[in-house]
N, C-alpha and C positions, 0 to 999 in steps of 0.2 A: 337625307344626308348622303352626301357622294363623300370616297374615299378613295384615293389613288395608291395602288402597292405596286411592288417591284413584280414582275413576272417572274413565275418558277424556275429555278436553275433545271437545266438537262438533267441533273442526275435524279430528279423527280418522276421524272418522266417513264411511268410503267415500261418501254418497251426497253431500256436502259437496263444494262446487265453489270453492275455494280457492287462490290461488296457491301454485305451488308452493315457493317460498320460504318463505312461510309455514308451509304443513304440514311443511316439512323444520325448522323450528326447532320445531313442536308436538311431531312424533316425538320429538327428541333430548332435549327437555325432560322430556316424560312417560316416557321411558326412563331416563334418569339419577334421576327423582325415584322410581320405581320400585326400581330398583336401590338408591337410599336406603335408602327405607322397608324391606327384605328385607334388606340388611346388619345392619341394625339389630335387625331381628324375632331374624335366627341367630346373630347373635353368631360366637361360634367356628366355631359347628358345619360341617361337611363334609358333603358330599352323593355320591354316586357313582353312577353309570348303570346302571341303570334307576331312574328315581322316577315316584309314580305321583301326579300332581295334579289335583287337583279345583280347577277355577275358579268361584267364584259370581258372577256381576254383578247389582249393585242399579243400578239407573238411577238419575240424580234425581229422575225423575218418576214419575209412574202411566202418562204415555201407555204407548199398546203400541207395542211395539221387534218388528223383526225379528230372532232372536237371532244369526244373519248378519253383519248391520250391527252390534250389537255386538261379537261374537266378533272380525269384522276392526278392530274400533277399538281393541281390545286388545293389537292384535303388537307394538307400540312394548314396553307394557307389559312382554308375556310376554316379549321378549327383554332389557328391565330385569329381570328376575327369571334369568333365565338367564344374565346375566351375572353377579348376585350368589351366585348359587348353585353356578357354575363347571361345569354340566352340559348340554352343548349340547341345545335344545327338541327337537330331533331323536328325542333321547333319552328323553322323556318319555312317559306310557302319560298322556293329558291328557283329564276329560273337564268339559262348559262345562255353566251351567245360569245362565237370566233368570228372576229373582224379582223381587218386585215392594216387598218391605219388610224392612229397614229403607231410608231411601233413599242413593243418592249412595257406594259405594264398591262394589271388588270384595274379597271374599274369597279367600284361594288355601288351601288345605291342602296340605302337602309331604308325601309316605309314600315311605320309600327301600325298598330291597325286603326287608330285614330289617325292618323294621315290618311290612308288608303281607303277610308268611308266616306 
């Protein structure tokens, strides 16, 4: 199952010096819209532990990223997805990767372990 989200706003972004009020309304936000967008992608479907996900992040740009700094601008994210999925992150066999095009969203792909056998 592939599922397309928005890329993280800047102010997710560890090296970001933000009040913390703020970033605590940027987390909930990008998490809940997360969790949207992957309700929606699965519909009905069920998930159960072990699943194995593949994350892709496109930046909005070309600059070059530390995939670091992105990977930690993501956990809002991953844990919107973890909540729609109902399979705590803990659980998951996860691995990341920064491209460079198309721009401005992340990819996930979901594999439960009957797919993946």
């Amino acid at each position: 199952m592939i599922i397309e989200l928005p890329y993280p706003s800047k102010d997710l972004n560890p090296n970001g010096r933000i009040h913390w009020a703020q970033l605590a309304r940027a987390k909930k936000g990008y998490r809940g819209d997360c969790a949207l967008f992957t309700r929606m992608a699965i519909g009905r479907k069920t998930f159960t532990a072990p699943v194995t996900i593949s994350i892709t992040m496109y930046p909005p740009d070309r600059r070059r990223r530390d995939d670091d700094n992105a990977i930690a601008s993501f956990k809002a994210g991953r844990d919107g997805v973890a909540d729609a999925i109902k399979v705590d992150d803990a659980d998951w066999d996860t691995t990341y990767r920064v491209e460079k095009e198309p721009l401005n969203k992340v990819v996930i792909e979901i594999k439960t372990e009957q797919e993946t056998t």
